[in-house]
C-alpha positions in Angstrom: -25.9 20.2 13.1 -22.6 17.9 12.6 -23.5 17.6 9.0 -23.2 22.0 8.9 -20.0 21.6 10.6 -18.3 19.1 8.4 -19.6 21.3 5.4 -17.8 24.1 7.0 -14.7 22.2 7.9 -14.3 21.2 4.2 -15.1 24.4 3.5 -12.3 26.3 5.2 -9.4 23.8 5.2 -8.0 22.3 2.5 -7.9 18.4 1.3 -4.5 18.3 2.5 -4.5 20.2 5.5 -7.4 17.8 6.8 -5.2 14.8 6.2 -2.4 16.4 8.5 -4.9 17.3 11.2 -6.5 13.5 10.9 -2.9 12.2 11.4 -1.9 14.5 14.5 -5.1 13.2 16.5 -3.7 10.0 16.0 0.0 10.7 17.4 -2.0 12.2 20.2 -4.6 8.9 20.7 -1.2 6.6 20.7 0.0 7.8 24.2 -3.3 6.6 25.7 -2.1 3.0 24.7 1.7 3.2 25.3 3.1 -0.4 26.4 6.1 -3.0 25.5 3.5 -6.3 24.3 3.5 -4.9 20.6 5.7 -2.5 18.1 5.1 -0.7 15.2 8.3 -1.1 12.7 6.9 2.4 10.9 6.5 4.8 13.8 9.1 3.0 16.1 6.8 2.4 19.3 5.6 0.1 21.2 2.0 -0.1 22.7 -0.3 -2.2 24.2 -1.9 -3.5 21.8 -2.9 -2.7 17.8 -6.2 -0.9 17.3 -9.3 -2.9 15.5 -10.1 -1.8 12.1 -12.1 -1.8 9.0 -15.6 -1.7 8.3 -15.9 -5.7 9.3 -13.1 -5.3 12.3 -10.3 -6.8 12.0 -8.5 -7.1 15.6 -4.6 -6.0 16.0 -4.8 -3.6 12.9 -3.9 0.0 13.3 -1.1 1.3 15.1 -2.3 3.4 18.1 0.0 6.6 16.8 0.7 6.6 13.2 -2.1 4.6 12.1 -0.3 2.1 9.8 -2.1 -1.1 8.9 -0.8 -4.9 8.9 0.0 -4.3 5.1 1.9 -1.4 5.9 4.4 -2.3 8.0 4.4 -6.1 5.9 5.9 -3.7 3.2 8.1 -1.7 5.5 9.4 -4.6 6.7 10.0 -6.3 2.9 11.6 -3.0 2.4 14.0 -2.7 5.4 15.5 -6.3 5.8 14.7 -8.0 2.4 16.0 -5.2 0.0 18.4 -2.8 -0.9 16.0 0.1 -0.7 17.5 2.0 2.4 21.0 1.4 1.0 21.2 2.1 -2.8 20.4 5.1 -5.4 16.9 4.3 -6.1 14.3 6.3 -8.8 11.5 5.3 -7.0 7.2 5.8 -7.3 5.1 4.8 -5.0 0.8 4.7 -5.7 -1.0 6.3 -3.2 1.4 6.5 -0.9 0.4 6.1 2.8 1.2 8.4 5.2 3.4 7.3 7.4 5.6 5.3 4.5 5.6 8.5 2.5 7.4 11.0 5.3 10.0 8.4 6.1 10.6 7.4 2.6 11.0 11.4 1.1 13.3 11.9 4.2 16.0 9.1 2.5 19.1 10.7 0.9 19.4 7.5 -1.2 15.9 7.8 -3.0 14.7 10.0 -6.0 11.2 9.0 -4.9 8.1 10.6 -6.2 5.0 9.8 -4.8 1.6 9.7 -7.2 -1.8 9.3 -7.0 -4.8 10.2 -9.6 -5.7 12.5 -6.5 -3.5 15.4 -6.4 -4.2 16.3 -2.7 -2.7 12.6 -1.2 0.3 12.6 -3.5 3.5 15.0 -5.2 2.3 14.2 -8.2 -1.5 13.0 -10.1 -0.5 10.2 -12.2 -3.2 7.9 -13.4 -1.7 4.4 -13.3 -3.5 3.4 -16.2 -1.2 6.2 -18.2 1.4 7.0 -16.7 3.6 10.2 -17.6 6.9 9.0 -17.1 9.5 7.8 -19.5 10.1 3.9 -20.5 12.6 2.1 -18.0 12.5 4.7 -15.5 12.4 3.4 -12.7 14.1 1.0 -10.3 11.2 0.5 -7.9 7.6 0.9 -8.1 5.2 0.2 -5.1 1.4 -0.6 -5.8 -0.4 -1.2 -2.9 -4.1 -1.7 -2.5 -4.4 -0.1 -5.9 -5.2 -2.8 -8.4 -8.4 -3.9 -7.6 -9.8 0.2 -8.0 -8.5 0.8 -11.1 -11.1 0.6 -14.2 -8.3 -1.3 -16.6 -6.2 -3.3 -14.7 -4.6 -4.8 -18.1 -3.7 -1.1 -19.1 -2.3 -0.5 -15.9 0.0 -3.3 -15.7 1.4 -2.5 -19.3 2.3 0.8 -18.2 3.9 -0.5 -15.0 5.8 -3.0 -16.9 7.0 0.0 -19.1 8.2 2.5 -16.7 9.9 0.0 -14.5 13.9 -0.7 -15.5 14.8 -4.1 -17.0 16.1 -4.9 -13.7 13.6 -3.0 -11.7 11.2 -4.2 -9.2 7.0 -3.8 -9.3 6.4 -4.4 -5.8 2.7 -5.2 -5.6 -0.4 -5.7 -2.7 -3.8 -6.5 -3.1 -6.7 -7.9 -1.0 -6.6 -11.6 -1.8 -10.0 -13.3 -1.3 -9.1 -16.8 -0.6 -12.7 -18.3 -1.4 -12.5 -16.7 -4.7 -10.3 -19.2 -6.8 -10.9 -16.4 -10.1 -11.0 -12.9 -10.1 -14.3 -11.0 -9.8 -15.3 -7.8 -12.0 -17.6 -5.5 -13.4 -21.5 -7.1 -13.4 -19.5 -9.9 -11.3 -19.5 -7.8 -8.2 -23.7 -7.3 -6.6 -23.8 -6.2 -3.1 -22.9 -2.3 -1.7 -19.5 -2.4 -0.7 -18.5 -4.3 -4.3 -19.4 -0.7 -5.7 -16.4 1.0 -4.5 -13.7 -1.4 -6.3 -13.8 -2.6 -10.1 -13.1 -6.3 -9.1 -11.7 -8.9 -5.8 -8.7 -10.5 -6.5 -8.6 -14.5 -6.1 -6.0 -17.1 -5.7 -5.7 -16.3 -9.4 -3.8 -13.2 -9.3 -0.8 -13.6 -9.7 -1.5 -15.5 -13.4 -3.1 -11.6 -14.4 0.5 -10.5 -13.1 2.0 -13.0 -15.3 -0.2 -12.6 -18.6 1.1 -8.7 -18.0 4.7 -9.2 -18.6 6.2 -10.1 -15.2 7.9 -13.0 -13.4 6.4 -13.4 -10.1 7.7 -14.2 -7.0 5.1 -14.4 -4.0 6.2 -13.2 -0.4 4.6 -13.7 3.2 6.4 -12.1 5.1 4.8 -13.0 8.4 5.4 -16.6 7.4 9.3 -16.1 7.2 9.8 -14.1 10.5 7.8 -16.2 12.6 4.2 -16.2 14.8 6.0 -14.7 17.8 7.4 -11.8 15.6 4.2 -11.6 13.4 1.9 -11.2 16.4 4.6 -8.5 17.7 4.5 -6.5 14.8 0.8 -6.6 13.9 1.7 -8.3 10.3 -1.8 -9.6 9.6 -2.6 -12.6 8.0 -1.7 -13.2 3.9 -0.7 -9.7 3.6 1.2 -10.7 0.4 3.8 -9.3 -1.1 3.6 -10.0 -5.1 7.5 -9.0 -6.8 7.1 -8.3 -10.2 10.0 -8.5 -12.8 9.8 -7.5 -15.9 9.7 -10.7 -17.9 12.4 -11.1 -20.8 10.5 -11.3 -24.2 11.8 -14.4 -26.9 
């Protein structure tokens, strides 16, 4: 019977209208948890406590009202104190944009931003990473998060970000990092279930397929520089990276 009603839900409602019904239950689920022990920088408000989430659970994860995960407000954070992103004229694309980050970056006067994903329901625009239709040295910034490690060339993908970006332009990148894993897993590499929905795991590697793609890398924990108190306050995870890409000047 559930299984005929979720047919019929699909059925009626579009892919987009689904995803703003799935994020209003959540606005309503965050008043059940309203508090002052920990903040979401995304959303603005404080609760009792971050959610649990992913299929192994991860404690302190998702924000009771807007959802957002550790890596999500890691970036929000990188964004809002570490850059000039809220200040400057920015051309700016973001891959599969989440949410949350999406409504308050389209609302900022300052950005030309264009969110893209190969799904045209979850994005303004289908662009396929791997070939992207956009002009060379477009852009100023370029945000790729939890993207990488589900795209079928990754070496294809990083030449076309290296291409769009500006000279002087930043590839702001995030990826799982799987710390036992000192090289990068793919294809026939990867044997149980849950392998099967991403083309490879990043290891401590990563950042030398960044470099052998065209970039300088500079690699950013964020939780690290604001401190445990602050980390645990804002639900920043643990090694929720941040790699900065620049492209690197050919000799």
């Amino acid at each position: 019977m559930l299984l005929i009603i979720k047919k019929i839900y699909k059925s009626i409602l579009s892919e987009k209208t689904r995803i703003k019904l799935h994020y209003i239950r959540f606005s309503i689920r965050g008043y059940f948890y309203s508090g002052s022990k920990v903040t979401c920088v995304c959303c603005n408000k404080s609760f009792t406590k971050f959610l649990p989430y992913g299929k192994v659970k991860r404690e302190n994860a998702a924000c009771p009202s807007c959802n957002t995960l550790e890596r999500n407000r890691v970036l929000y954070l990188y964004l809002r104190d570490k850059t000039n992103f809220f200040h400057d004229q920015l051309a700016v694309l973001h891959f599969a944009p989440e949410n949350r980050l999406e409504k308050i970056f389209r609302k900022m006067k300052n950005l030309h931003y264009i969110s893209g994903d190969i799904n045209p329901q979850v994005a303004m625009k289908q662009v396929d990473i791997q070939s992207i239709d956009f002009p060379d040295n477009h852009f100023d910034v370029i945000i790729c998060s939890h993207v990488l490690g589900h795209v079928p060339d990754e070496v294809k993908a990083l030449s076309e970000l290296r291409r769009v970006i500006k000279p002087d332009g930043s590839v702001i990148i995030m990826t799982k990092i799987y710390n036992d894993i000192s090289a990068t897993l793919e294809g026939s590499e990867l044997s149980n279930a849950e392998d099967q929905e991403i083309f490879r795991k990043h290891g401590k590697d990563f950042h030398e397929s960044l470099q052998r793609g065209g970039f300088d890398v500079s690699i950013i924990d964020v939780a690290e520089e604001v401190g445990n108190a602050a980390a645990v306050k804002y639900g920043l995870g643990e090694k929720e990276l941040i790699f900065l890409c620049k492209r690197k000047v050919k000799s």
